[in-house]
N, C-alpha and C positions, 0 to 999 in steps of 0.2 A: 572762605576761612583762610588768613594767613597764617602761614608757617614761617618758620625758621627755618635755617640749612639743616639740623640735626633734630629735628622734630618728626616722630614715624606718624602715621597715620593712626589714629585708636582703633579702625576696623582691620589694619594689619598686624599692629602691634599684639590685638587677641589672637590672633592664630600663631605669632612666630614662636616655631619652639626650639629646643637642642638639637641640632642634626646627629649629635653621638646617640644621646640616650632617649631624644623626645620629649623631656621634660620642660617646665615654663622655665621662663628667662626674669630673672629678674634687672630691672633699669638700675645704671651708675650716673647718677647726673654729679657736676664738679661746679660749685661755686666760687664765684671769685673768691671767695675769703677762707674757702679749704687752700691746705697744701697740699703740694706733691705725697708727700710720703700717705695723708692721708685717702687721696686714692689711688697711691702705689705709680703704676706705669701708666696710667690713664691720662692722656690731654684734657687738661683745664682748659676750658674755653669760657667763653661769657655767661655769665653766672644763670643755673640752671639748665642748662642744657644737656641732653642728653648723651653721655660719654664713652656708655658701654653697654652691653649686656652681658648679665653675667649666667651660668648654670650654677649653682651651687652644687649640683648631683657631680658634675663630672669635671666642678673645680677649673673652671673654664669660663674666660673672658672675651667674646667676641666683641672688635670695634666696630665702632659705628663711624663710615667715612663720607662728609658731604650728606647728611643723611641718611645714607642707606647702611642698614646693618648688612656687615661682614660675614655671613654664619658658616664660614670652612673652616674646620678643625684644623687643618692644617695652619692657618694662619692665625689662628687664635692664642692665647697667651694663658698659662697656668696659673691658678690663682693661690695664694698660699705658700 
């Protein structure tokens, strides 16, 4: 199966959850033809790919770098 740089696995992607609260992650993909403001502080990159995950519980956006999601709260970004 090829991937992309910022494509997770679907057998990892089901288990990642929030390290604060535990809750599921929802995906931020960013298309070429979105803008900036539309997904905030998120890197656009080539259309469809996967940008961020986000918690919706605890208002928290983890990046995704080179493929691998970022999931430290400490480095993570406030949504809202």
């Amino acid at each position: 199966m090829s991937q992309t740089p910022t494509t997770i696995e679907p057998w990892l992607r089901e288990i990642l959850r929030c390290p604060q609260c535990k809750g599921e992650l929802t995906d931020v993909r960013a298309t070429a033809a979105e803008s900036v403001e539309a997904v905030e502080a998120v890197d656009v990159s080539a259309e469809g790919e996967l940008t961020e995950l986000q918690c919706p519980t605890c208002a928290l956006g983890y990046p995704i770098e080179s493929g691998v999601p970022v999931l430290l709260v400490d480095l993570a970004r406030r949504l809202g």
